[in-house]
C-alpha positions in Angstrom: 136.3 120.3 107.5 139.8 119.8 105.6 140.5 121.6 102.0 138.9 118.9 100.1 138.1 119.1 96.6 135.4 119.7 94.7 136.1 116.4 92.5 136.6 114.9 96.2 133.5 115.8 97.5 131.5 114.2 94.3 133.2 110.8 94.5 132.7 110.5 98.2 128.7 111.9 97.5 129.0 109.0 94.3 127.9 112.1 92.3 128.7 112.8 88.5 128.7 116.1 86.5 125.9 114.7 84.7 124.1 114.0 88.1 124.6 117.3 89.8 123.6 119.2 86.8 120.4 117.4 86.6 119.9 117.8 90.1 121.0 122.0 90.2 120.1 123.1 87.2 123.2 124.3 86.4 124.5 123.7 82.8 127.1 120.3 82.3 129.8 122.7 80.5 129.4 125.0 83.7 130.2 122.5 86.3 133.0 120.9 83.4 134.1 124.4 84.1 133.9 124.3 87.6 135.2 120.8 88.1 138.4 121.2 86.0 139.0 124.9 88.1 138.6 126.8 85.3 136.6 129.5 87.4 136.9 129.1 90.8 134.2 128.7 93.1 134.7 132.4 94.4 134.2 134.0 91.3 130.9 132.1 90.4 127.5 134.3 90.5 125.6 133.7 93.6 122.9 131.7 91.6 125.3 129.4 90.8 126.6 129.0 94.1 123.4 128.9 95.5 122.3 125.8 93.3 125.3 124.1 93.4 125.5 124.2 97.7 121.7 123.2 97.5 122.4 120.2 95.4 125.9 119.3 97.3 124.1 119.7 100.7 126.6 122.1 101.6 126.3 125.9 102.8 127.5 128.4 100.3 130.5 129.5 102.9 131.4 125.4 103.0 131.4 125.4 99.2 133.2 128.3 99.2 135.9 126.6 101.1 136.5 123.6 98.4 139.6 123.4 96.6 139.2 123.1 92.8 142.0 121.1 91.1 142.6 120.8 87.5 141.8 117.2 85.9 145.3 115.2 85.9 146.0 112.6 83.2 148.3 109.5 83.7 151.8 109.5 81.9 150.8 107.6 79.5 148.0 110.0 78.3 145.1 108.0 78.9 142.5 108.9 81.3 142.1 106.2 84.6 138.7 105.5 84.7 135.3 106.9 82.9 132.9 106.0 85.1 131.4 109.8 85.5 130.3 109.2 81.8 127.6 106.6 82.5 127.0 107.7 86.1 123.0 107.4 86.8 122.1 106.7 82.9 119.8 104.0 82.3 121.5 100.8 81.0 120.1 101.2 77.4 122.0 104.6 77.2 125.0 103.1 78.7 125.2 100.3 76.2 125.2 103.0 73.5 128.6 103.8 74.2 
């Protein structure tokens, strides 16, 4: 496996935060954490790691071996895309927004 990201890993899987909290158990501000790098993945309690690897369908030595990146913005300030916001909502919620 090459160093590939955690935020890699979740596109490729079509996976948001939302999602993979849901499916873990782990808290959405956790995995905000996690995603943007904030701790990284070696300094997370071994429940954590054990729930995220679970839900990633990784072992906890392969998670172990993602990269965390902090969250890059474009020049112009604005984010790209926000499609993780309304990944795997219902269409009533999405339309909410």
């Amino acid at each position: 496996m090459t160093k590939m990201t955690i935020q890699q890993l979740m596109q490729d899987m079509k996976m948001s935060r939302y999602r993979l909290s849901k499916i873990s158990g782990i808290p959405w501000a956790t995995l905000a954490d996690i995603y943007s790098g904030k701790p990284q993945l070696d300094r997370c309690g071994a429940g954590t790691l054990s729930k995220l690897s679970k839900a990633l369908g990784l072992s906890i030595e392969e998670l172990l071996e993602l990269e965390s990146e902090p969250t890059k913005s474009i020049s112009d300030g604005k984010t790209d895309k926000k499609t993780y916001l309304g990944t795997g909502l219902s269409e009533s919620i999405l339309m909410m927004g």
